[in-house]
C-alpha positions as CSV (number, residue, x, y, z in Angstrom):
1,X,69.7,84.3,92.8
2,X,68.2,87.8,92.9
3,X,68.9,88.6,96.1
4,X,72.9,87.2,95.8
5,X,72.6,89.3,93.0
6,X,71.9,92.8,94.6
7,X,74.2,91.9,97.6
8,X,77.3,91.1,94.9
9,X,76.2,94.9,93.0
10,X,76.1,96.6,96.2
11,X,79.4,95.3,97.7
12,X,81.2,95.8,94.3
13,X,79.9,99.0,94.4
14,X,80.9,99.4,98.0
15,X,85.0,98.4,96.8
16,X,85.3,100.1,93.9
17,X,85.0,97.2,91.8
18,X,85.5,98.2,87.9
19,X,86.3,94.8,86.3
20,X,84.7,91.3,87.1
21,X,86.9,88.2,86.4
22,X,84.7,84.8,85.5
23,X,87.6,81.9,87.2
24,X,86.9,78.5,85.4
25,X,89.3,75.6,85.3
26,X,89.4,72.5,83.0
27,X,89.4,69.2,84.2
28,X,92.8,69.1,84.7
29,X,92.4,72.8,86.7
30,X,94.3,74.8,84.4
31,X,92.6,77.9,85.5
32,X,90.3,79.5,82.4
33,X,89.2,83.1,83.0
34,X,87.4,85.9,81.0
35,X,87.4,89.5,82.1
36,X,84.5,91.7,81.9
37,X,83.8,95.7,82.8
38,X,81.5,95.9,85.8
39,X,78.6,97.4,84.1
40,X,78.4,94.2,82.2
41,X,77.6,92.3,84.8
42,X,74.2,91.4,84.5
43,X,75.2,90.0,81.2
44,X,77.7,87.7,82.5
45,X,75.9,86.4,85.3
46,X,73.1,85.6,82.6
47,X,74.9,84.5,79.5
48,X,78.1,83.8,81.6
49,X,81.7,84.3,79.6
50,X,81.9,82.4,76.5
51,X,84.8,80.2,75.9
52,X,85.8,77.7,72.5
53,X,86.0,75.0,74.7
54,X,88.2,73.1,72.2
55,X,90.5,76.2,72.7
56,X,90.7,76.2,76.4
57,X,91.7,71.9,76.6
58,X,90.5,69.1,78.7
59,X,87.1,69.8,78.5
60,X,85.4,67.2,75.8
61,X,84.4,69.4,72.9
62,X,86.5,69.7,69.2
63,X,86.8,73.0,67.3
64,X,83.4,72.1,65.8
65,X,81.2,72.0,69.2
66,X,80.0,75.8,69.7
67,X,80.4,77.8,72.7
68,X,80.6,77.0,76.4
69,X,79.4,79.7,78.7
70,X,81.5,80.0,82.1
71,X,78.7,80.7,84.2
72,X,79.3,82.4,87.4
73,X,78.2,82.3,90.9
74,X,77.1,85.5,92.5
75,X,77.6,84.4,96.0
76,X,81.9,83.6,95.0
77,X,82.7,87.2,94.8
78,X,86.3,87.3,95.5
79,X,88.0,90.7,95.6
80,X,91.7,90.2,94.4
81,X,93.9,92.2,97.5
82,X,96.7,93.1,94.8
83,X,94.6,94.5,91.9
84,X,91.5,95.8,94.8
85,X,89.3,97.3,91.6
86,X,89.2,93.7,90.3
87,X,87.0,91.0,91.8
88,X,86.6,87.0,90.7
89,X,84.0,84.8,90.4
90,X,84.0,81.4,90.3
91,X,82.2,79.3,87.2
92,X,81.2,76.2,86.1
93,X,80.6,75.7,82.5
94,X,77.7,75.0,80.4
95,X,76.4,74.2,77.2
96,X,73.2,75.4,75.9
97,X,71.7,75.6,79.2
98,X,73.1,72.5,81.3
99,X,76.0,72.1,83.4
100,X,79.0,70.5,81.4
101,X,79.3,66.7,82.7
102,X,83.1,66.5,81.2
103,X,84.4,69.9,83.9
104,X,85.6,68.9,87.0
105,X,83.4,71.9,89.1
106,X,80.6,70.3,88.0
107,X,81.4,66.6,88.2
108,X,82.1,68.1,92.2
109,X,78.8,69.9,92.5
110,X,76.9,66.4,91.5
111,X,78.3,64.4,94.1
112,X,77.9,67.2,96.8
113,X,74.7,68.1,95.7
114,X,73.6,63.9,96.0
115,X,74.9,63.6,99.8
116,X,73.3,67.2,100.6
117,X,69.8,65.8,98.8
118,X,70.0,61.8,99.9
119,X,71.6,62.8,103.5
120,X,71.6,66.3,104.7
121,X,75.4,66.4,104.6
122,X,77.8,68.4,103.4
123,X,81.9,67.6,102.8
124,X,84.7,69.8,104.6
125,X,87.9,69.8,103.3
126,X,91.2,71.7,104.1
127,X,93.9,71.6,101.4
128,X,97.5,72.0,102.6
129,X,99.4,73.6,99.0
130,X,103.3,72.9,98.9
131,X,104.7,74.7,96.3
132,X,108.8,75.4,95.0
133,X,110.1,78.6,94.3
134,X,112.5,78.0,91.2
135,X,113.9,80.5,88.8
136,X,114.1,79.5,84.9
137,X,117.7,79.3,83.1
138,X,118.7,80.8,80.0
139,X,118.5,77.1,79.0
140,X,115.4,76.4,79.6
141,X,116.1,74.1,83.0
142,X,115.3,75.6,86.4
143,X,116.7,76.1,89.7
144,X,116.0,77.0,93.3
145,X,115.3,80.7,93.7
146,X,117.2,81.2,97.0
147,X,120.8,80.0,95.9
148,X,121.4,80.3,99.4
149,X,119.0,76.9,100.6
150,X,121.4,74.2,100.5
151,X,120.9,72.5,104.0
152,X,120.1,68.7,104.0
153,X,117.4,69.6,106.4
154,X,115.2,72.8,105.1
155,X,112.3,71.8,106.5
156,X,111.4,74.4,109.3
157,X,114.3,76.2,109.1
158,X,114.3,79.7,109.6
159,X,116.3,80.9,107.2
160,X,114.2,79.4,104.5
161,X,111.1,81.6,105.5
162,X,113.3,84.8,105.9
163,X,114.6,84.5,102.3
164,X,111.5,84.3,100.8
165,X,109.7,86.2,103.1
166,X,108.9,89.1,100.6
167,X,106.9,86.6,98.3
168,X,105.2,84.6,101.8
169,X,104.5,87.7,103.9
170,X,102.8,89.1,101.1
171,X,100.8,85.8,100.1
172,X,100.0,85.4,104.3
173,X,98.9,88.9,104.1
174,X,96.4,88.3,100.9
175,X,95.0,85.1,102.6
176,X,93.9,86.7,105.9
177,X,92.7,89.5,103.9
178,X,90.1,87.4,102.2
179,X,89.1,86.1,105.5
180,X,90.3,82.5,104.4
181,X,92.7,82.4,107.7
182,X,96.1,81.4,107.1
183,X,97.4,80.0,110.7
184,X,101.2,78.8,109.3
185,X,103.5,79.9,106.5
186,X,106.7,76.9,107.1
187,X,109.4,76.1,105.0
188,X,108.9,72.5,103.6
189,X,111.0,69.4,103.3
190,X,112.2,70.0,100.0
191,X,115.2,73.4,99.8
192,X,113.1,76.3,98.1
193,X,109.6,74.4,99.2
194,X,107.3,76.1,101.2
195,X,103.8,75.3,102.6
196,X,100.9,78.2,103.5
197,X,98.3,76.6,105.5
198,X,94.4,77.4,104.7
199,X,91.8,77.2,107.0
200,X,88.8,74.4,106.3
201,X,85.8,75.0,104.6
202,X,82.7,73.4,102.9
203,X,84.6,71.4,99.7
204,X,83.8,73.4,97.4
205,X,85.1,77.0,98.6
206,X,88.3,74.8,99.7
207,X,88.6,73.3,95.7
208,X,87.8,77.2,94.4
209,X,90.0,78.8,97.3
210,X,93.2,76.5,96.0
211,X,92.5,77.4,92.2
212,X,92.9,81.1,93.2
213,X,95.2,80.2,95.8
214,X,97.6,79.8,92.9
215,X,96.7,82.3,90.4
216,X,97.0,84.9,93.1
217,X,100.6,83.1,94.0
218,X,101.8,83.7,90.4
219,X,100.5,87.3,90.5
220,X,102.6,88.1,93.2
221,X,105.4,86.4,91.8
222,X,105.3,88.0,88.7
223,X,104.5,91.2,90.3
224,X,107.4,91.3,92.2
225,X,109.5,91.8,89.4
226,X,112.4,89.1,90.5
227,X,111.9,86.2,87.9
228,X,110.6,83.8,90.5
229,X,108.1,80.9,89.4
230,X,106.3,79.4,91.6
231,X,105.6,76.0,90.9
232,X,103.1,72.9,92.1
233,X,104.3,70.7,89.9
234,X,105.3,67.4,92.1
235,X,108.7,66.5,91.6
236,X,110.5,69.4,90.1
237,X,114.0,68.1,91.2
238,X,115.4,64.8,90.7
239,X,117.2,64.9,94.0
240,X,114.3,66.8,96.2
241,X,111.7,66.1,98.1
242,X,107.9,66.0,95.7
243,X,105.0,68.5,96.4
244,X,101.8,67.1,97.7
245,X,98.5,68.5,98.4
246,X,97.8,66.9,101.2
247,X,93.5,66.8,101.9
248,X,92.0,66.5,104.7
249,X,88.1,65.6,104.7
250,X,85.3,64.8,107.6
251,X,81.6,64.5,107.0
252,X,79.1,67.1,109.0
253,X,75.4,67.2,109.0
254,X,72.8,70.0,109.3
255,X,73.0,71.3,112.7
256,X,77.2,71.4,112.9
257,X,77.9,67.8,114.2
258,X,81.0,65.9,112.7
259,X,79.3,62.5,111.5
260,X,83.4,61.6,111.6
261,X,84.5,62.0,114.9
262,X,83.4,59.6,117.9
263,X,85.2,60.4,121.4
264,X,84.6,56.4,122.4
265,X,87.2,55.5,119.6
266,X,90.8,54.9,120.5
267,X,91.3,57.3,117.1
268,X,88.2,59.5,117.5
269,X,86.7,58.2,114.2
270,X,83.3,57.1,113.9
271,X,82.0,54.1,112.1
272,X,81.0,56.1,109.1
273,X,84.2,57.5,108.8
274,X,86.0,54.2,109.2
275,X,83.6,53.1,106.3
276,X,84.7,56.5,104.6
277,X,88.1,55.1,104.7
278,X,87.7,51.6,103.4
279,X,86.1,53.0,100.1
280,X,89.3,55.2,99.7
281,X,91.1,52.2,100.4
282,X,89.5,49.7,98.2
283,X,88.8,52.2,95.3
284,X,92.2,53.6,95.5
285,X,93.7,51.9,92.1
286,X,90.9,53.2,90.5
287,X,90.9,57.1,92.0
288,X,94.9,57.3,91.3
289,X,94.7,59.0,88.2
290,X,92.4,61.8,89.2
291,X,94.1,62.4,92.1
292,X,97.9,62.3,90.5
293,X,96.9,63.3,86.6
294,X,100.0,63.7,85.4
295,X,103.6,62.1,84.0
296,X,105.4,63.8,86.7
297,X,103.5,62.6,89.9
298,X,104.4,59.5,89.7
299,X,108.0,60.3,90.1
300,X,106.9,61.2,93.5
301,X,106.1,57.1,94.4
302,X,108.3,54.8,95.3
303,X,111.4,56.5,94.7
304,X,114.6,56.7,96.4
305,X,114.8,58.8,99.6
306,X,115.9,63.0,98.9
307,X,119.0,64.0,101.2
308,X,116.2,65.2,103.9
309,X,115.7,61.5,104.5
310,X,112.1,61.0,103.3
311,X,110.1,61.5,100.3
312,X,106.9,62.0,102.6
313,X,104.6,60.4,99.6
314,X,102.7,57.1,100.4
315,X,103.8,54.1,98.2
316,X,100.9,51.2,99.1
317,X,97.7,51.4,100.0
318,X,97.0,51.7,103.7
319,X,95.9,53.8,106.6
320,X,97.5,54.9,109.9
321,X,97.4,56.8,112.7
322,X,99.3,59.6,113.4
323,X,101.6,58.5,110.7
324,X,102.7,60.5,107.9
325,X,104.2,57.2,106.1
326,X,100.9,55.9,105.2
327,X,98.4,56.8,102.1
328,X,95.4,57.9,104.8
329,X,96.2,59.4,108.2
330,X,94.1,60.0,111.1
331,X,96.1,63.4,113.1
332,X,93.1,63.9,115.3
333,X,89.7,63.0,116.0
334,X,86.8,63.8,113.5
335,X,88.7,63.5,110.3
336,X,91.6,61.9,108.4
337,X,94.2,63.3,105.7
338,X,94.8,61.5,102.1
339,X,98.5,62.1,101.6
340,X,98.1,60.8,97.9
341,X,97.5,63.8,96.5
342,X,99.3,65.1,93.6
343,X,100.5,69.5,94.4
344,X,99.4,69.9,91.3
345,X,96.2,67.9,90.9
346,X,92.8,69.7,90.1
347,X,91.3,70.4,93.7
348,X,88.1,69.8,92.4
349,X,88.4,66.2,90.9
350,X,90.6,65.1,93.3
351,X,88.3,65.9,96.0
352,X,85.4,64.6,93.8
353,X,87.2,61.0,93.5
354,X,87.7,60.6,96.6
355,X,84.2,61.5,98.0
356,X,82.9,58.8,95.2
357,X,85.2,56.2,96.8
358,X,84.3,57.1,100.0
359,X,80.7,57.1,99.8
360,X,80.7,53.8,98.1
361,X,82.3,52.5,101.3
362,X,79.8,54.0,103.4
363,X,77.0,52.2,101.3
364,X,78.7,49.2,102.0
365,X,80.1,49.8,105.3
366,X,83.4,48.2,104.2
367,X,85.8,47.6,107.0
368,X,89.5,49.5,106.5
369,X,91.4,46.7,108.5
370,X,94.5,47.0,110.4
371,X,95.3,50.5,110.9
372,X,98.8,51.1,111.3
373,X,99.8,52.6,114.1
374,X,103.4,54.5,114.3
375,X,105.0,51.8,111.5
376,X,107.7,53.5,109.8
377,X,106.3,51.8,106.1
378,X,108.9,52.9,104.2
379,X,111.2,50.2,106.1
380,X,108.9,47.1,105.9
381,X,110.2,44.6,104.0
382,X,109.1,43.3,100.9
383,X,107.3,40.4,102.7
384,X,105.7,42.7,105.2
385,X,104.6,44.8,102.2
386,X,103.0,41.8,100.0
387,X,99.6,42.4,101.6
388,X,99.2,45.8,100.8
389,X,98.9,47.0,97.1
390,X,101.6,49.2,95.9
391,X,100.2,52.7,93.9
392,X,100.4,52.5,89.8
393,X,104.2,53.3,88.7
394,X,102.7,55.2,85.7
395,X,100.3,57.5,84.9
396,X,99.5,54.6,82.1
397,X,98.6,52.5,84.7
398,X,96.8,54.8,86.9
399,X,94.5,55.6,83.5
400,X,93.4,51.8,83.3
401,X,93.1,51.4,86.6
402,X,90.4,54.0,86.5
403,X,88.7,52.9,83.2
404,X,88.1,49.3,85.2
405,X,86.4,50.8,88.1
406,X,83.2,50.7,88.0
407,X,81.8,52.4,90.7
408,X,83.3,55.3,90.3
409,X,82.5,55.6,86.5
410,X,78.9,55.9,88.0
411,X,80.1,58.2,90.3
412,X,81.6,60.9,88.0
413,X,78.9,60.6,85.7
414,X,78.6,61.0,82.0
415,X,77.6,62.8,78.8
416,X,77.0,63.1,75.4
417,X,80.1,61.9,74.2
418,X,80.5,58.8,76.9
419,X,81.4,58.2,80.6
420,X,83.6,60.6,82.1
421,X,86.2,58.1,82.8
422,X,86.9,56.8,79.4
423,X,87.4,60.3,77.9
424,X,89.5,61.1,81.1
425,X,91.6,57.8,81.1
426,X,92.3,58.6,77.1
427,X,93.4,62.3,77.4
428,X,95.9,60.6,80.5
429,X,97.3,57.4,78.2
430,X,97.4,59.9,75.2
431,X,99.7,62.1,77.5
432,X,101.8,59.2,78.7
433,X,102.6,58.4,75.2
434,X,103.5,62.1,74.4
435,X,105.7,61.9,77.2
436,X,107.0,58.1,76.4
437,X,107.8,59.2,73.0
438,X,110.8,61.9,74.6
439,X,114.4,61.0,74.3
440,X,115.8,62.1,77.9
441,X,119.1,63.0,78.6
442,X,119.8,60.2,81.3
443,X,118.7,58.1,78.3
444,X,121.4,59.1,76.1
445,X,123.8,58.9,79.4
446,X,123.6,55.5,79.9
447,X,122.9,54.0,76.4
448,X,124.6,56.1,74.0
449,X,128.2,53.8,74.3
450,X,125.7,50.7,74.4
451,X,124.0,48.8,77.1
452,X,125.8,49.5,80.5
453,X,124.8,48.1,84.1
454,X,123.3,50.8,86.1
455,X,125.3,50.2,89.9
């Protein structure tokens, strides 16, 4: 800690650094930050930045629990490339002394910590953020920024990129600069949707990388002066393709091998990654709300096809190949890509739920099954379809699912006020009825003259 601390004083020192920023996020990773003047930094990497917990959401505590300290971690210094006399480090909260069971950072350390103690392994990830660019009304509703993206086929298309390329260039630009690598900035399926590849890393630089990832895309948004908003939110638009954040994972041990790839296999994945796999599988149900923990990703599943042709989101639970129409695909040897994953899920429980499902199939050495090959899913019939489980409609659904699941309510732990899961499944189903209480317009559409048949 000493020595991470002097390197942090002497490279802040070395950029000019004048302001420290403690990054934090709730569970559902609503980023939660406190600013403090550099020469203050040896108090906030000993007391960390105090926060009413009740105040900042989703984190377990009422407005009579006292303060939880943000604690930072030296070795996360982050110099922000648009405000360069500013740098960020990334916290986990605490409460008089211990790390906060009920925060997703934390809930992530655990489980990393457990296979790095019980195994010598650690977790690589790589995160793929899809994100819209919209611009608000006068009326409240939104719309595409770039009134100019109309084709029924944006995805790729040049044009795309070259209208937005003041907001991408500069985000490209900002990722290289913090040495993350950013190999591909593409225009997405959806019109105004876009995609800026990361590099991999350990899990949890990838989970803190994504947090600032969009903090740092709203500051250049808003910096820009044009009224954009860039959003993760997963289906935006009725008619348009969702937004995922599509995760890839593979296992490696202490001297650089990847425990998930095997060159003998027809797929290159080794039989603890195909037990990976079946705990992802089999758990699935049960993982759905953490890794879609909102109303609005589940308008993402199972819904009709955007004008592009596909909605790109997996509807059952299953695995494949190369195949982008199923919930876990293998694209190359040595590692495999959950496609489930909600744009704007919290990085760090997401990535924590599915490492506890994952690791329970390894313990058991669960078998995936069939993989599917190159089986467009989305045009299997019903009968082909009734052996796989479809993914929870609701977010209501998703909640229960996870308050049922056993193993991973071990997994993620508890506190002092319960399990993890029951006050996560609560704060969900009491969302879900916030939301199920709302008289929509396409309510008052079809009802308001009395009951009409919808075709």
């Amino acid at each position: 800690m000493t020595d991470s601390r002097e390197r942090l004083k002497e490279q802040a020192k070395k950029d000019g650094i004048e302001f420290f920023m403690a990054l934090g996020t709730e569970v559902n990773g609503k980023p939660c930050a406190s600013v403090a003047p550099a020469k203050y930094i040896d108090s906030l990497l000993d007391d960390g930045a105090a926060f009413a917990g009740f105040a900042a959401g989703g984190l377990n505590q009422t407005p009579a629990d006292g303060d939880i300290a943000f604690m930072p971690e030296a070795s996360t210094y982050t110099r922000m490339p648009w405000r360069p006399n500013m740098a960020v480090l990334h916290a986990s909260p605490y409460v008089k002394g211990e790390a906060w069971p009920y925060a997703s950072r934390v809930i992530l350390q655990n489980l990393l910590d457990k296979i790095k103690s019980e195994h010598g392994w650690t977790l690589k990830t790589g995160m793929e953020p899809e994100f819209f660019l919209v611009r608000r009304k006068e009326d409240g509703t939104i719309v595409m920024a770039d009134a100019l993206d109309t084709s029924v086929k944006p995805c790729y298309h040049a044009y795309g990129i070259e209208h937005a390329w003041p907001f991408l260039s500069k985000m490209s630009q900002y990722i290289n600069q913090l040495g993350w690598g950013s190999p591909a900035v593409d225009a997405e399926d959806g019109n105004g949707q876009y995609e800026v590849n990361i590099d991999y890393a350990d899990a949890m630089t990838t989970a803190d990388r994504l947090i600032f990832f969009r903090y740092m895309a709203h500051a250049v948004a808003f910096q820009d002066g044009q009224g954009i908003i860039p959003t993760f939110m997963g289906k935006p638009f009725t008619n348009n393709t969702g937004t995922g954040l599509n995760t890839h994972l593979s296992i490696w041990d202490d001297n650089g091998n990847n425990l998930f790839q095997d060159d003998q296999d027809a797929l290159g994945m080794s039989k603890l990654g195909y037990h990976f796999i079946a705990g992802v599988l089999k758990h699935s149900l049960g993982i759905q709300a953490l890794i879609g923990s909102n109303v609005n990703a589940y308008k993402r599943i199972g819904v009709p096809h955007p004008s592009s042709g596909s909605t790109w989101t997996p509807t059952h639970i299953m695995y494949g190949a190369n195949n982008r129409t199923t919930m876990i695909r293998i694209p190359a040897p040595g590692r495999f890509e959950h496609r489930g994953v909600d744009g704007g899920a919290s990085p760090h429980l997401a990535t924590a739920a599915i490492l506890a499902a994952g690791l329970d199939g390894i313990a058991r050495e669960l078998d995936p099954g069939e993989c599917l090959q190159e089986r467009n899913t989305y045009t299997m019939s019903q009968k082909e379809l009734s052996g796989y489980t479809r993914l929870p409609a609701t977010l209501w659904d998703a909640a229960n699912a996870l308050q049922e699941n056993e193993v991973i309510r071990k997994a993620l732990g508890k506190g002092p006020h319960g399990d993890f899961v029951d006050f996560f499944a609560q704060e969900k189903r009491d969302e879900f009825a916030m939301y199920h209480s709302q008289v929509t317009q396409w309510e008052i559409d079809h009802y308001l003259m009395g009951p009409a048949p919808m075709r």
